[in-house]
N, C-alpha and C positions, 0 to 999 in steps of 0.2 A: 504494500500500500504506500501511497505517496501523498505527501499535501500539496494542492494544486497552487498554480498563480492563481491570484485574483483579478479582474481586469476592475481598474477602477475612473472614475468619472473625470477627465469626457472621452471615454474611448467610447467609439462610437457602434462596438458588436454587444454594448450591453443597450443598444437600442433596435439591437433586431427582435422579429417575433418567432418564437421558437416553434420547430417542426413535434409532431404526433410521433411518438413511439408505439413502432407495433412488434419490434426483436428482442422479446425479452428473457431469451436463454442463449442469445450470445453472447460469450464467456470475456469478449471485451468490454461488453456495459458490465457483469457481474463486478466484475474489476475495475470498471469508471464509479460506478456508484460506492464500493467501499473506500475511492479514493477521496471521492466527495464529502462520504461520513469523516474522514481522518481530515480531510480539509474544514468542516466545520467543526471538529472538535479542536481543532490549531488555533481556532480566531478567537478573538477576545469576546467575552461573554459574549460568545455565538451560539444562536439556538435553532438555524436554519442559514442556508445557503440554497442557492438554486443553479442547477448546468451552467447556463448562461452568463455568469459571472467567470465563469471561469473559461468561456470562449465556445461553450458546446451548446450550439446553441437548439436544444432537446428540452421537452417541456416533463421534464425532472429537476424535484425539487426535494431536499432534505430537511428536516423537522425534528426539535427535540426539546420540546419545553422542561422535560426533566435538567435541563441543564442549565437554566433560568439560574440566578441571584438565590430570588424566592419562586422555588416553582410552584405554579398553582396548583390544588388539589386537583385529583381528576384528570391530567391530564394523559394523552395519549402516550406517552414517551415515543422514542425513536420511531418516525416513519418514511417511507422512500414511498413517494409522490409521482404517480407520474398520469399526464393528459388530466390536471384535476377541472374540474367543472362543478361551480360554486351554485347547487342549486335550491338553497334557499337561506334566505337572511333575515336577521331582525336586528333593530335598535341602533344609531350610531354612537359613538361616543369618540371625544378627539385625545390623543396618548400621544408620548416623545417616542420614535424609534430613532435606529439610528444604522448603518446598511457597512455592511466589508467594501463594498465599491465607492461609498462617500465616506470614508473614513475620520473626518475631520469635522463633518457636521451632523446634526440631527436635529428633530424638527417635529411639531405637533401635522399630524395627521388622521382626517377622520375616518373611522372603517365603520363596517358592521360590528355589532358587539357579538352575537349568534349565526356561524355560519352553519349549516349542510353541504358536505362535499362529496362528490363522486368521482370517485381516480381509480386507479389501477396499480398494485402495489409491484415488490421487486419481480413478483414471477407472472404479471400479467394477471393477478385475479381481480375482479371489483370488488373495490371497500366502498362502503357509504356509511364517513364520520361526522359526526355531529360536533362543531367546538364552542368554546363560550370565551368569550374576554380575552387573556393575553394571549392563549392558542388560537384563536378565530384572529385576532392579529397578525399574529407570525405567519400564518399561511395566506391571506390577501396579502402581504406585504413581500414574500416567497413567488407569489403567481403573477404580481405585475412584473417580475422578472422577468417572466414567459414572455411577458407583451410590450415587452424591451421599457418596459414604464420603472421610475425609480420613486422613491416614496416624496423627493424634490418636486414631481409633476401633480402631487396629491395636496401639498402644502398649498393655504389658500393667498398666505401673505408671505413673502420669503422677507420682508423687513419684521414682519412681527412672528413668523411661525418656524423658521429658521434659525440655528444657533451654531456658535463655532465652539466643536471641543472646546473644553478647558486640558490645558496643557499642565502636566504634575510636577514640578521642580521637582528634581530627583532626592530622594534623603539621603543625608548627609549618615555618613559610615562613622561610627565609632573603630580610634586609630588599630591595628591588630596588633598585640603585643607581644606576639612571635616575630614581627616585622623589623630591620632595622631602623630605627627611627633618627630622621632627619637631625641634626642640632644645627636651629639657622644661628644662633648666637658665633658661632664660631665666624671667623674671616678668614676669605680665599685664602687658599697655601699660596706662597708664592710659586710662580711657575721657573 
């Protein structure tokens, strides 16, 4: 298994619309999809990734709210998503996401609170899941992927719904005292 590149914004193959997979016991997607799973499990509280970030542009998408901060009860854990089709919703409600391809900003965005989805899991069987709140999140926010949309295209004000990381000054290391330690007191030797 391998962690992928990311392609990130403004490369312009995270604004294609991704092709229908119908091969789903060729042993090169079995091995593109666990590469995808190792690639969202590399990124920083990532809980979904989608093909298409990563330049394949296949409407497969990865999910795993168990690996949330706080993950919600209830949730599905790990799923491999593929042709999903969102067929029923309820409630909006507007949340901060933030994307592996916009890495620098994140941004209030409104979705359904309750989705229904119908996809096709790793070996081609239909699932039809039901999610609520931060899993109904993740996966709209996963399937605009598919439809080369990023969550920037969702935001309604980029002055008001828009935000720049904050950047962490890195912490300060206490000195190691196995270490030889500097003496600035001292003055150059003569040469």
């Amino acid at each position: 298994m391998a962690v992928l590149d990311i392609l990130t914004y403004p490369n312009e193959r995270l604004r294609e619309v991704s092709e229908e997979v119908d091969h789903f016991s060729d042993p090169e997607l079995q091995l593109y999809i666990d590469d995808l799973i190792e690639t969202m499990h590399a990124g920083p509280a990532c809980v979904g990734v989608a093909a298409p970030q990563t330049g394949n542009p296949i409407r497969l998408l990865i999910m795993d709210c168990s690996l949330a901060r706080k993950p919600p009860e209830g949730n599905h854990g790990q799923l491999v998503v593929f042709n999903p089709v969102i067929i029923k919703w309820s409630g909006m409600d507007v949340a901060r996401e933030g994307c592996l391809s916009l890495p620098d900003y994140t941004g209030n965005v409104m979705r359904a609170v309750d989705v229904t989805v119908q996809f096709q899991d790793r070996h081609g069987e239909e699932q039809v899941v039901t999610m609520t709140d931060f899993e109904a999140r993740v996966i709209q926010h996963e399937m605009d992927h598919l439809e080369g949309k990023l969550f920037t295209d969702r935001i309604v004000s980029r002055k008001a719904d828009l935000f720049r990381r904050k950047v962490r000054s890195p912490k300060k290391r206490k000195p190691d005292p196995n270490s030889p330690a500097k003496n600035t007191d001292q003055q150059p030797s003569p040469s």
